[in-house]
N, C-alpha and C positions, 0 to 999 in steps of 0.2 A: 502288489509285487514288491519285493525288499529288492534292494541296490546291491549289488554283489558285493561294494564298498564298506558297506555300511553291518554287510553279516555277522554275526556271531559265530557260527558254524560252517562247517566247509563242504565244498560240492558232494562232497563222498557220504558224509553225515544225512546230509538233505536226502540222497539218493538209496539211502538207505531208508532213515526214515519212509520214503513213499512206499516202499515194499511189505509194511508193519501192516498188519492184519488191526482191523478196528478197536477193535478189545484190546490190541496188545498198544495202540497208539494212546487210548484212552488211559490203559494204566500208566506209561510214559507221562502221559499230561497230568494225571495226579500226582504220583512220585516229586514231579518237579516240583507242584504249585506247596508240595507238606514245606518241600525244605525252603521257597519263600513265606509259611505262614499262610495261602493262598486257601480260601473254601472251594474246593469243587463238588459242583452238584450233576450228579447225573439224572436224566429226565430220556425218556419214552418219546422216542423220537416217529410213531407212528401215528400217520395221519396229519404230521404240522402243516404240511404245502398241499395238503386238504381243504382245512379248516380252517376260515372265514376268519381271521384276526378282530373284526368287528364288532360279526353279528352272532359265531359260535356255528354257523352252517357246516355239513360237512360234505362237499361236492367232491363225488367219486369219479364220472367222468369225464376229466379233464384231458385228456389223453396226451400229446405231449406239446400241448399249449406251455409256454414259458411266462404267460399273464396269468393269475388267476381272478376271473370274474366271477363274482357271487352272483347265484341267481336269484337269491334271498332278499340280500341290502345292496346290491348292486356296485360295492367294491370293486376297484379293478386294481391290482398292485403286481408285482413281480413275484413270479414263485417262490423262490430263492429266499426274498424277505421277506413273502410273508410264512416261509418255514422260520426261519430265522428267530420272526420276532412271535411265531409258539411256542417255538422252544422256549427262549426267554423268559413270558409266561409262566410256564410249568415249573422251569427251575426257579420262580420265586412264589408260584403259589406252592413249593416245596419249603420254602425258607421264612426263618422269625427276621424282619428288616423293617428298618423307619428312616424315613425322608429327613436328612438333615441337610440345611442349607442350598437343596437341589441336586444332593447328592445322596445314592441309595447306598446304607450302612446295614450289613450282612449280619446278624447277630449268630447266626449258630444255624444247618441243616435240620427241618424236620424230620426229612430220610435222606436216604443215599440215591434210592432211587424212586423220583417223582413221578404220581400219576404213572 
């Protein structure tokens, strides 16, 4: 949660923005990131808070558990992150990147849209 202090943009902006149909938020978040320089990688957001971040399992009946336990490897983590960190995943096994100093350096998108 941002500080109302601390905003950039004002209640009326924000409130609009939530109204923004997915597609139409996503080109928003591109558009922006061209004119800082920014790579955005879009990635196939089906199946992440599935799909076992570990072991690569894909557990379908999860119903609406907020943990996800693998029955696989026996992981237990939060849904949320473990979509989160597939997504992640995908959008760099979409991208040419090298480990410099601890820090991941983005060289260029292999597509636009990953997996």
């Amino acid at each position: 949660m941002v500080l109302k202090s601390s905003r950039k943009i004002n209640r009326k902006s924000v409130r609009n923005m939530l109204t923004w149909s997915h597609g139409k938020f996503a080109s928003h978040i591109e558009q922006m990131a061209a004119r800082q320089g920014v790579l955005v990688v879009r990635c196939n957001e089906a199946y992440t808070s599935k799909t076992c971040t570990n072991c690569g399992h894909v557990h379908h009946n999860l119903g609406g558990s907020k943990i996800y336990k693998c029955p696989q490897c026996g992981q237990r983590i939060a849904r949320d992150l473990n979509g989160a960190r597939n997504i992640m995943l995908r959008a760099l096994q979409a991208t040419a990147f090298t480990v410099i100093n601890d820090s991941i350096v983005i060289s260029d998108a292999i597509s636009t849209e990953a997996l």
